[in-house]
N, C-alpha and C positions, 0 to 999 in steps of 0.2 A: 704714348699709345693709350693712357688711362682717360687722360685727358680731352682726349679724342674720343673715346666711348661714349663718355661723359654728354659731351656735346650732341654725340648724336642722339642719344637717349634723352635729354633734352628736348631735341628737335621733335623725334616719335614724340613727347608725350603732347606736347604742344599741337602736332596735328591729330593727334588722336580724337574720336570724337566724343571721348567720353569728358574729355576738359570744355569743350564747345557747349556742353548739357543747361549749363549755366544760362545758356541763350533763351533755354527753351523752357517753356510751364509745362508740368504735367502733373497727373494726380497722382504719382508718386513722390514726389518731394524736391523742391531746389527750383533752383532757374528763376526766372523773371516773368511777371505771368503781362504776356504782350497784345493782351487783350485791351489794356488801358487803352482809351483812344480809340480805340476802332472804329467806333462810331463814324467819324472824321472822314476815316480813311475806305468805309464801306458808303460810305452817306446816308448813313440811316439818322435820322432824329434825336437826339439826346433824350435820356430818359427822363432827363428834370427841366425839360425845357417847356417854356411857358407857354401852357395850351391855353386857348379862350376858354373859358369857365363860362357856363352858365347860370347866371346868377341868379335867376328865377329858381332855377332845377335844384340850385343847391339849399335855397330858402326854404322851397317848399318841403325838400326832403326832410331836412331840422324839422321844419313845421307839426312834417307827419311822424317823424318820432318822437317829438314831444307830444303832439296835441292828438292825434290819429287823426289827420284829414280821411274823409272818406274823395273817391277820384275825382268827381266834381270838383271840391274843391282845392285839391292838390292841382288840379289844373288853372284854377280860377288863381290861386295865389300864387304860381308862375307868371302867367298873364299879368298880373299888376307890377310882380318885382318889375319886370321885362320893361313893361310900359312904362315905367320911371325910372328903370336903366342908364340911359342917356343921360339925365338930370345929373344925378347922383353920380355917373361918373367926372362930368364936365366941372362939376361943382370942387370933386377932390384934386383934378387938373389943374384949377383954376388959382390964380395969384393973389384971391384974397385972403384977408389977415385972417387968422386962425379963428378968432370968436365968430367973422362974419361968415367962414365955409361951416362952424357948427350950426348959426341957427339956421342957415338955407337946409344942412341938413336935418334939421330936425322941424322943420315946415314939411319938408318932402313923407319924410317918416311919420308923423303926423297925420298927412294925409293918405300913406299906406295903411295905417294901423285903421282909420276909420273903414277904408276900403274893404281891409280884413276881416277886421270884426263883423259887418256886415253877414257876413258868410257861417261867420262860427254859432254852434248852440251855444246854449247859456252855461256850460260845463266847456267846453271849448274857451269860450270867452275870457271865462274868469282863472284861465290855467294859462292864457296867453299874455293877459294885463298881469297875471303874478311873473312870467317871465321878463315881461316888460321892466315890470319895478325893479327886479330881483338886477336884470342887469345896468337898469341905472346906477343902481346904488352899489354896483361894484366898478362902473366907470368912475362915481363920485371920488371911491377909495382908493383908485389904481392915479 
């Protein structure tokens, strides 16, 4: 008869839903937070999935917090990255041997930085060539 209680008491706690809790996230504590994934399962977009970058938008912005573009020119040095976008991307695409993808990049860059400069005052200028150097000479070291 004990052993029989036993069992059934077993069985209640087993459908109980307080053992089932485990299933579920809540902000009080425990469970499984079954949010993981959802994304998948709603079809929303991953949060780290690779959007297209624009790559002018992101130059110019550095640009203007290091250098303070005034709008003109934060527009103009979009305009240029943009314009040799393609290059620059094709070129990292591309199957040549590693010295021959740097100097095609640094022809292109080369001709960005003349581009730019154009544009900047003379305090501008010389705050963009010390960035220039600053990060040559920390590629040379890395």
């Amino acid at each position: 008869m004990k052993t029989g209680l036993f069992f059934i008491a077993i069985f209640f706690l087993m459908l109980c839903p307080d053992t089932a809790s485990a299933q579920y996230y809540n902000d009080f504590g425990g469970g499984v937070d079954r949010s993981i994934g959802s994304e998948v399962r709603q079809n929303k977009p991953k949060k780290n999935s690779k959007e297209k970058v624009d790559m002018g938008e992101n130059w110019a912005t550095y640009l203007d917090k290091e250098i303070k573009l005034d709008g003109l020119q934060f527009a103009a040095v979009k305009a240029i990255i943009n314009d040799n976008k393609n290059s620059i991307e094709e070129i990292s695409k591309s199957n040549l041997h590693v010295q021959e993808k740097k100097d095609k990049m640094r022809e292109i860059m080369d001709k960005i930085d003349v581009e730019i400069l154009k544009l900047l005052s003379k305090d501008q200028a010389a705050k963009y060539l010390k960035m220039k150097e600053d990060s040559e000479k920390k590629a040379m070291t890395n």
